[in-house]
C-alpha positions in Angstrom: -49.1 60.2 -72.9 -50.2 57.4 -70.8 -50.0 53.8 -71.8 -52.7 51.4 -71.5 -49.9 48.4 -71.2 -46.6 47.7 -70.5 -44.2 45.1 -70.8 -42.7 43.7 -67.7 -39.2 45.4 -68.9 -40.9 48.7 -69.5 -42.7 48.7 -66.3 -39.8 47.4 -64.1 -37.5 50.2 -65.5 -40.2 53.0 -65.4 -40.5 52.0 -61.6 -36.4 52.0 -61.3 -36.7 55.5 -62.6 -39.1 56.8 -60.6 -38.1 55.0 -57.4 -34.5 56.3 -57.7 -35.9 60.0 -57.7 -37.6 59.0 -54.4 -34.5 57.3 -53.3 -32.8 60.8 -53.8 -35.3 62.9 -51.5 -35.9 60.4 -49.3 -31.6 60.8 -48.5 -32.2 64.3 -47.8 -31.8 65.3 -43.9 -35.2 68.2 -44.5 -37.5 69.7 -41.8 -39.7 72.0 -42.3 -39.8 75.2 -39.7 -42.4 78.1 -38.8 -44.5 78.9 -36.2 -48.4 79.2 -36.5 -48.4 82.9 -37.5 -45.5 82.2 -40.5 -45.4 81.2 -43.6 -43.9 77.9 -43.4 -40.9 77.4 -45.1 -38.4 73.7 -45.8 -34.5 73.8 -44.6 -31.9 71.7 -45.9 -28.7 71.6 -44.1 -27.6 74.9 -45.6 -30.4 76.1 -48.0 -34.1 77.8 -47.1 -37.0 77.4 -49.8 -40.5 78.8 -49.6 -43.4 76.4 -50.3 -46.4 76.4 -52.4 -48.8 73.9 -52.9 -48.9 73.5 -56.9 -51.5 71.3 -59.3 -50.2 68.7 -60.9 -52.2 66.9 -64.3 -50.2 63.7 -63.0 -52.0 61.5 -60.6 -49.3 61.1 -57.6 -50.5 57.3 -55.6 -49.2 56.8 -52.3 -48.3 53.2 -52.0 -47.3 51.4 -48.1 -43.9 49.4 -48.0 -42.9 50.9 -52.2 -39.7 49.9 -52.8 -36.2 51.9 -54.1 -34.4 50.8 -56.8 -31.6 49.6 -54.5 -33.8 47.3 -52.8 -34.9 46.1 -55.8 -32.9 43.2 -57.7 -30.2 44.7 -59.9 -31.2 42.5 -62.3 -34.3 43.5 -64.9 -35.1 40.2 -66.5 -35.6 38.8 -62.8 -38.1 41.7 -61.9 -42.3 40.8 -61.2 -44.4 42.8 -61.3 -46.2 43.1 -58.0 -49.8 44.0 -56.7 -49.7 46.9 -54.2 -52.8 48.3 -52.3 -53.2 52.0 -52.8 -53.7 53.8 -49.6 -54.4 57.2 -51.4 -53.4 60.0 -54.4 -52.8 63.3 -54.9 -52.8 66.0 -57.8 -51.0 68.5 -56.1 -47.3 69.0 -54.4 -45.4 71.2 -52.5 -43.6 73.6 -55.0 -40.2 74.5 -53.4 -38.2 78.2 -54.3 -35.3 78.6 -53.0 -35.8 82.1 -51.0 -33.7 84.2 -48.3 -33.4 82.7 -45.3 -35.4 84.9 -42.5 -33.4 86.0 -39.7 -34.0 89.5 -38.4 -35.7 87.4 -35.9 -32.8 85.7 -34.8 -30.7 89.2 -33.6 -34.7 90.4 -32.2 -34.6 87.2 -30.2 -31.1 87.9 -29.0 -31.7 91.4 -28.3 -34.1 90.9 -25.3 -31.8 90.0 -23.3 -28.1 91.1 -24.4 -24.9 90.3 -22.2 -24.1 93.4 -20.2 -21.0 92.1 -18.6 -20.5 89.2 -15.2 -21.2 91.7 -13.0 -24.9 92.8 -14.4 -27.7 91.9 -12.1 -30.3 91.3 -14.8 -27.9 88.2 -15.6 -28.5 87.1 -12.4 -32.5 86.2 -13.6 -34.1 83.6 -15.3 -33.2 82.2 -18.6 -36.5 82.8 -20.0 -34.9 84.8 -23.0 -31.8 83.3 -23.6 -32.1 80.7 -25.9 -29.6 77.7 -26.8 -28.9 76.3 -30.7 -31.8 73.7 -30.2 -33.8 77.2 -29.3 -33.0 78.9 -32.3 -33.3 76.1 -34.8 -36.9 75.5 -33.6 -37.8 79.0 -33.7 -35.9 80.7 -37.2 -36.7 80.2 -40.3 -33.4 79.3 -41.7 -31.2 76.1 -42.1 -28.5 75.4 -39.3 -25.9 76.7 -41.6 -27.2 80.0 -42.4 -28.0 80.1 -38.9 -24.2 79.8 -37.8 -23.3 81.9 -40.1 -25.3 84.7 -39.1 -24.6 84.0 -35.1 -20.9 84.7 -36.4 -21.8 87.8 -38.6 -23.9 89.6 -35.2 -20.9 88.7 -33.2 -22.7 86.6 -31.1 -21.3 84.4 -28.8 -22.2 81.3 -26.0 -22.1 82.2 -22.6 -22.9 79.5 -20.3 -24.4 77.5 -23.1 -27.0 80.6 -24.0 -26.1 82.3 -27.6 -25.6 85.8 -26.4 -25.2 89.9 -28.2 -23.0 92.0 -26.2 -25.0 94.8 -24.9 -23.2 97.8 -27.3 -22.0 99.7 -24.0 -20.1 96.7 -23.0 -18.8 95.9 -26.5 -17.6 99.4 -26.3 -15.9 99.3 -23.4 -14.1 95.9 -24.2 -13.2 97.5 -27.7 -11.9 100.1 -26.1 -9.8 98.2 -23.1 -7.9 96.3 -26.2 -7.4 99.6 -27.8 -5.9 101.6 -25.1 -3.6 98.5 -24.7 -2.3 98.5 -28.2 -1.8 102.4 -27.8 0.6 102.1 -24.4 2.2 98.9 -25.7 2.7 100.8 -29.3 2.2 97.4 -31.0 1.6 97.7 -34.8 -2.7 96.6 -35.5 -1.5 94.0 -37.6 0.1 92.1 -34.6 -1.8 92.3 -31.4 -0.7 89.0 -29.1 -3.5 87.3 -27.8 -1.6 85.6 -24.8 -0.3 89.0 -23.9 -4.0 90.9 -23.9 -5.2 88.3 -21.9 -2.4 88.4 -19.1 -3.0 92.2 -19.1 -6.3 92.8 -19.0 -7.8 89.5 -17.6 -7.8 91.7 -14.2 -10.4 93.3 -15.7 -13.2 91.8 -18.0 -13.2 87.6 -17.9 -10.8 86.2 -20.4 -13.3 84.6 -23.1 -14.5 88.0 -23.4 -11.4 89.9 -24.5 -11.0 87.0 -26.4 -14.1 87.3 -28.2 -13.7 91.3 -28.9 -10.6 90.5 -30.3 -12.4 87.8 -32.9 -15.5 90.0 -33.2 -13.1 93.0 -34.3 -9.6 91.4 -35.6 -8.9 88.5 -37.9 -7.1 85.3 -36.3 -3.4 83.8 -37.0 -0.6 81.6 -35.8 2.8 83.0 -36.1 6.0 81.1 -34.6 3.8 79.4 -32.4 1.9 82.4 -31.0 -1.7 83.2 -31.9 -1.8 86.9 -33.0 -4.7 89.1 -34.1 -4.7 91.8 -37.2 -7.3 94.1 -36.2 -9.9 95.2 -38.6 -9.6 99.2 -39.2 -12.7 99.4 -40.7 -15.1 97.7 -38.2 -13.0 99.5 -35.6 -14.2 103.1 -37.0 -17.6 102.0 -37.8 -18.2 101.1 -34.0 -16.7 104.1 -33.0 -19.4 106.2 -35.2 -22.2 104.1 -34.3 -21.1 105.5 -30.5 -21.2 108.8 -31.3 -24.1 108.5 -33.8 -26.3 107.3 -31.2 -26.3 110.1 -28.9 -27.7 112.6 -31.4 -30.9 112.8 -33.7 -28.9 114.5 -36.2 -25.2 116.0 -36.1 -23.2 118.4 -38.6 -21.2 116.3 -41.1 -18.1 118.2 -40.7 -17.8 118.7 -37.0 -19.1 114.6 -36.9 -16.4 113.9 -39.2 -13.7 115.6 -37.0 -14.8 114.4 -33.6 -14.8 110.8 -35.2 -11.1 111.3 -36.9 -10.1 111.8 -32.8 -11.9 109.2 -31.4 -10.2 106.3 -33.4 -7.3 104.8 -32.3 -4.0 106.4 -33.6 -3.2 105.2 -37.0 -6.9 104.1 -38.4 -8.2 107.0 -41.0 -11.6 106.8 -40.8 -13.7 107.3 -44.3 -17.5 107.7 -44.7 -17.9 104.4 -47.0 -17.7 102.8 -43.5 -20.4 103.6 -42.5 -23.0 102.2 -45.7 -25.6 100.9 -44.0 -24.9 102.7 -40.8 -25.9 106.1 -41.2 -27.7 108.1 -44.0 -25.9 111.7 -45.2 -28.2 114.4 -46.0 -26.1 116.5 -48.9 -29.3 118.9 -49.6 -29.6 120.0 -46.2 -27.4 123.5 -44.9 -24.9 122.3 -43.1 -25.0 118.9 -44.5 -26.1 116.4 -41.4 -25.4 113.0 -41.1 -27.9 110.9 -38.8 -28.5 107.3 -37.6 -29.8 104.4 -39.7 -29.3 100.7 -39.3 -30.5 98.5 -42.0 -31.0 95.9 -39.1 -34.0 98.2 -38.1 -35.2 98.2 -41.2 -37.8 95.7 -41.7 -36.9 92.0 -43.5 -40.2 92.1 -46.0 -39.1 93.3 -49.3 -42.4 95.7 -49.5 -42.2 97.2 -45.8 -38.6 97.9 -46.2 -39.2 100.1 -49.4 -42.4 101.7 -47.3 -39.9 102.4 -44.7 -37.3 104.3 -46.5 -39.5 106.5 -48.7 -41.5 107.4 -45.4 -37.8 108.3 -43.8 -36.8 110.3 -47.6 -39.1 110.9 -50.2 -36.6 110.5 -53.0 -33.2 108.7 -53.1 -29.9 108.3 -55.2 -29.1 104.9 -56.1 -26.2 105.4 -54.2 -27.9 106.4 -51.0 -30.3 103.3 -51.0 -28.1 100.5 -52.2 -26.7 99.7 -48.7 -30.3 99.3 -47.7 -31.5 97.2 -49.9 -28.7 94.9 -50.8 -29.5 92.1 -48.7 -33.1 91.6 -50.1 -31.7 90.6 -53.4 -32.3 87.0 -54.0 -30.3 84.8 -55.1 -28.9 85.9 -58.9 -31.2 89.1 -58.4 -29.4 92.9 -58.9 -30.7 96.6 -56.7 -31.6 97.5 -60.2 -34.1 94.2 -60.6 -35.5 95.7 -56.9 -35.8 99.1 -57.7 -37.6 98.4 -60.6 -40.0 96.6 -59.2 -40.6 98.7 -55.9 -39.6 102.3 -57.0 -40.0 104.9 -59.9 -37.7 106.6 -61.0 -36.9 109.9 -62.7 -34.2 113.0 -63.2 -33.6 115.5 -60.4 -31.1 117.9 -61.3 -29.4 115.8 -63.7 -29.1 112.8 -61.4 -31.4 109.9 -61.8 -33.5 109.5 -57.7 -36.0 107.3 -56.9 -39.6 107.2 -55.3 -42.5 105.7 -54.0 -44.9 103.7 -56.6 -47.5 103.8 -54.2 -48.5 106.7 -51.7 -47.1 106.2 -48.1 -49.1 107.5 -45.1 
């Protein structure tokens, strides 16, 4: 309810209130990022919110040179009130929700041009796709943070000041130079030196890359002085079926499975919840076939990635599409708050699947 007078203490403490929630926004480091065919969206330091503009019954005034509490005197029974010339209102705002940051675009980005090795001639061309951290905080919709943190979780990496995603063929072959060395050497994967790898096979790839297969596929630690690496069994065997995936439109689950227990390393077991999110399993089919899906292909759009998979299957098992459709879930959201909203669902042979709402071409 609006007041047709105030007192000067009133007044003087209403504009203490209100100036220190300005004071508060005004101390956040914000920018606001999208390019002209995006829905723009505000970044914090390490959060992403989607804007709307909302209506407001409030008249908001726009005053030059308003003050902050803190430049204000501390003391109330000193306060005047002062005549300010309004430059202009406003009865709407920007609404802010915070949302998923949006970064297929970053691996797309990185992806036109991916590292092939020192001794690939494409490397040799322009820089006109590789793109530096200024680069990609101008042109992803994400705060820095969740930007680094996704640079780290593609296993990307700065070559030459460029942010870089080893082409798979030469991830491979890395991979498999630090594997063959653990074999020969017969060191146990929890304690692979890095000193030792680099003196061994710096001959043959450049030094910060062995280094940087070993961090992309092992987990870092000091021990007596010496940096040592515990390699990660699972990423190991995932990379390996990704290999062997690729080659084929579809391939028997059984022989698959055997051709991928020999092609690990000694001493990894390989499992096929390693590969959620990798590859989709066909159980109806005769023989059962396992086949090729990356949920990075998958589009980022909550709507388009449900059109996608129910144009690839027509009805899944909760089980089957939860590795597809994890990281759309918001924050505090479940699958089963996404499925109900984008699927139907009903009994096939005693096991609950799920389908289109709407027809898909």
């Amino acid at each position: 309810m609006l007041k047709s007078t105030w007192g000067t203490a009133e007044l003087c403490s209403c504009m203490q209130t209100f100036g220190s929630k300005m004071s508060s926004l005004m101390k956040l480091n914000v920018i606001i990022r999208g390019e002209k065919d995006e829905q723009a969206v505000l970044c914090s330091k390490d959060k992403t919110y989607d804007m709307k503009i909302a209506d407001t019954s409030n008249m908001l005034l726009f005053i030059p040179g308003c003050k902050t509490p803190e430049q204000l005197n501390a003391d109330q029974a000193s306060c005047n009130i002062i005549h300010s010339q309004i430059a202009g209102f406003s009865n709407n705002y920007w609404e802010l929700r915070r949302c998923r940051p949006k970064l297929k675009k970053l691996r797309k980005l990185l992806m036109e041009d991916p590292y092939e090795g020192p001794d690939s001639q494409n490397d040799q061309t322009l820089t006109i796709s590789k793109y530096t951290t200024e680069d990609l905080l101008s042109l992803i919709q994400a705060s820095e943070e969740e930007i680094m943190h996704q640079l780290q979780v593609i296993d990307a990496c700065k070559i030459g000041g460029y942010w870089r995603i080893l082409e798979f063929d030469y991830e491979m072959k890395l991979l498999n130079h630090v594997t063959q060395l653990i074999d020969s050497e017969s060191w146990s994967l929890s304690k692979v030196p890095l000193r030792t790898c680099l003196e061994e096979l710096g001959s043959l790839e450049p030094t910060e890359m062995i280094e940087h297969i070993l961090l992309s596929y092992g987990r870092k630690y000091i021990d007596d002085g010496e940096v040592y690496f515990e390699m990660h069994e699972d990423k190991i065997c995932r990379a390996i079926a990704q290999m062997l995936l690729q080659n084929a439109v579809k391939f028997n689950l059984s022989e698959f499975q055997e051709v991928w227990q020999q092609s690990v390393p000694e001493g990894m077991t390989t499992r096929l919840d390693q590969l959620k999110g990798l590859a989709l399993l066909d159980r109806t089919s005769r023989p059962e076939t396992i086949s090729l899906l990356k949920v990075e292909d998958l589009p980022e759009d909550n709507q388009e990635r449900f059109n996608s998979l129910f144009s690839i299957r027509e009805k899944w098992t909760e089980e089957d599409i939860t590795p597809y459709i994890q990281d759309l879930c918001a924050e505090k959201q479940t699958v089963g708050v996404l499925l109900t909203k984008y699927a139907r669902s009903s009994m096939q042979n005693g096991v609950k699947v799920y389908n289109s709402r709407r027809p898909i071409s």
